[in-house]
N, C-alpha and C positions, 0 to 999 in steps of 0.2 A: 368729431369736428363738424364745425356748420360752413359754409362758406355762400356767402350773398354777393353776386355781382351786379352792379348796377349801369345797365348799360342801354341807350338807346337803338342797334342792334342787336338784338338777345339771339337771332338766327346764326348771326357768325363764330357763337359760341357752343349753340346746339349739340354739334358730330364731334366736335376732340373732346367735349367733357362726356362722351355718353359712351366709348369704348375703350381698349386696352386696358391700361395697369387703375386710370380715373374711372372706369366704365364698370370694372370688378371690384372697388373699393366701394361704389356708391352701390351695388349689387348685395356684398358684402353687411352694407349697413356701418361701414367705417367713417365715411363722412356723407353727409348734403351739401349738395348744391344748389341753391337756387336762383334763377334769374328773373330780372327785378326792369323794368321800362319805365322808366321816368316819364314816358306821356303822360301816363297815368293820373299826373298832375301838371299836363300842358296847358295852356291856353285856349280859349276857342274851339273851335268847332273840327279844325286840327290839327289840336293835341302840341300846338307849339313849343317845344325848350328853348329853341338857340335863337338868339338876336343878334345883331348889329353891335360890334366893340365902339365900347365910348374911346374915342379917339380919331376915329375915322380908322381903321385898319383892318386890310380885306381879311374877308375870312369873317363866319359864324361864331359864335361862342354859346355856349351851354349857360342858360339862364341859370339862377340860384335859385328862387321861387317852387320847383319842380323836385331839383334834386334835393333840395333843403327837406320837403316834406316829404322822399320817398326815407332819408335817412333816420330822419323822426318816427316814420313808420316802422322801420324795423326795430331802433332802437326802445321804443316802446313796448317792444314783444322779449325782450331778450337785450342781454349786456353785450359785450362785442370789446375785443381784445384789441384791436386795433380796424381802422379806418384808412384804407390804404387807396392811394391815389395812383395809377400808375401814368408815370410821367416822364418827357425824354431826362427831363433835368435833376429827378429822382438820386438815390444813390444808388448804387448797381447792383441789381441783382446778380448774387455769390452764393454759396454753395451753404457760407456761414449764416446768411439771411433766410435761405431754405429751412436748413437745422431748426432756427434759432422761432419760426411759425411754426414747423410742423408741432410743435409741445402747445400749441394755442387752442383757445375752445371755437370763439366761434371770431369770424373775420368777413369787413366789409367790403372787397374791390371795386374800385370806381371808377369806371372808365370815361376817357376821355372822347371828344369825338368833333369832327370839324376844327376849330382854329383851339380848344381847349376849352374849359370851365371857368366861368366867373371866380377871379382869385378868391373872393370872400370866404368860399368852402374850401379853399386850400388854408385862410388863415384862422378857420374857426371851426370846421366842422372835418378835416381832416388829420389824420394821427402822424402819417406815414406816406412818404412818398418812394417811390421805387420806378425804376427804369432797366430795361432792358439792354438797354445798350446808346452811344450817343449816337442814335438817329432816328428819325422823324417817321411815324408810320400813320397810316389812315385816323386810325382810333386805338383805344388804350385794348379792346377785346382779344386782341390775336397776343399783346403782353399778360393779361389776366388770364389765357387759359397757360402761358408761358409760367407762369407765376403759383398757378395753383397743380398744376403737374408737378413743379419739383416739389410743393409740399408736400401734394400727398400720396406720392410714391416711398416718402420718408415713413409716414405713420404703417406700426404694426399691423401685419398682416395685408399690407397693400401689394407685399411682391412674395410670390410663391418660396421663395429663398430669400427670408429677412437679413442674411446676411449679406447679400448682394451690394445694397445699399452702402454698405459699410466699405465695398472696394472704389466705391464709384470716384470716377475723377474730382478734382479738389475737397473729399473730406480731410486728409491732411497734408493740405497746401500742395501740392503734388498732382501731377500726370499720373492717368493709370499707365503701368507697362504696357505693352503689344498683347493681343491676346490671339489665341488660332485654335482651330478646333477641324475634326478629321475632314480629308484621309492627311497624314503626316508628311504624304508628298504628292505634290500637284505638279503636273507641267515643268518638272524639275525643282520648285522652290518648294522647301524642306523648314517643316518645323523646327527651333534651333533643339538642338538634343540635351539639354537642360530639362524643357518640359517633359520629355519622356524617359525622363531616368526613373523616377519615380519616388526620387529622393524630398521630401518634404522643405526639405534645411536646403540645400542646394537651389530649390527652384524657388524660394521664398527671397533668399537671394541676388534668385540672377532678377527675380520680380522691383526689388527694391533699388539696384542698382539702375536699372531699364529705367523705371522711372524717375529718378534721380535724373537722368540724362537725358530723358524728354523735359525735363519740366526746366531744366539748365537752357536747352534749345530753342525750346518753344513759347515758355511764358516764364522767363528769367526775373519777372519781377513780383513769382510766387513766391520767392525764397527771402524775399524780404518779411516775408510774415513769418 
């Protein structure tokens, strides 16, 4: 897998995509990353993107001019599976949206920054919109490394135990159960003794019920799916 973000801060993306579970896959040779500055094709002497919104409305916007030609550039080199915008107004990034990129080859994230992007590349030159949640952040980079973490901790070989992946919270629809790990008793609170029976069938179980009734409590309107 390729993955190209395009972002007028490439610094604030630098350290989360260079270590952990993203840091040993691009090691690995699983996927690339690369970051992409749209100065590149600023204006003047420097490097301008963003201008003044026709309307009068405070706030910067990301010129089209710039980003239009860094995307032609990429796309020139290589096909691209989607062109993804990350935006508050986006549909939300889910667990099924994860899934559903990690099977992709290569992928564009485009980030937002200042008051947003001239709409024109959201209406012509973008595939895909995606947000992180309904609220308002600096720039779209702290969602793109949000966004490229859960993919590709998905692709084979990215987590020492490919099974893992397979318990993680909402793959189906569902809360994971509680999890705990030694010593069995701390300060008096006690692993529930299900886990250490050592029964397979029992503890899968009490695992299935647990989360049932986390996901009843906590995100009741998982079970509508």
């Amino acid at each position: 897998m390729r993955i190209d973000i395009i972002t007028v801060v490439p610094e604030l993306l630098e350290s989360p995509l260079s270590h952990s579970i993203v840091g040993r896959a691009i090691k690995k040779g699983l996927v690339e990353i690369h970051l992409h500055n749209p100065r590149k094709y600023g204006k003047g002497p420097r490097q301008q993107v963003d201008d003044y919104s026709y309307g009068g409305d405070a706030g910067m916007v990301l010129m089209i001019e710039p980003v239009y030609k860094m995307i032609e550039e990429l796309r020139s080199e290589r096909t691209y599976d989607e062109i993804i915008y990350m935006s508050p107004d986006g549909e939300i990034l889910d667990q099924g949206i994860a899934n559903e990129l990690s099977l992709k080859g290569n992928l564009i994230i485009l980030c937002g920054h200042y008051k947003g992007i001239d709409h024109r590349i959201r209406e012509h030159l973008v595939t895909r919109e995606i947000s992180v949640g309904d609220y308002v952040l600096s720039g779209g980079e702290i969602p793109a490394a949000i966004l490229a973490d859960s993919i590709i901790r998905l692709i084979p070989g990215a987590l020492t135990d490919e099974t893992s992946a397979l318990s993680d919270c909402f793959q189906d629809d569902l809360l994971s159960p509680p999890i705990y790990t030694r010593p069995a008793e701390f300060n008096g609170w006690k692993v529930p003794d299900v886990l250490l029976s050592g029964n397979p069938k029992l503890i899968r179980e009490w695992q299935d019920e647990q989360a049932l009734e986390r996901t009843k409590r906590l995100r009741p309107h998982l079970l509508e799916k």
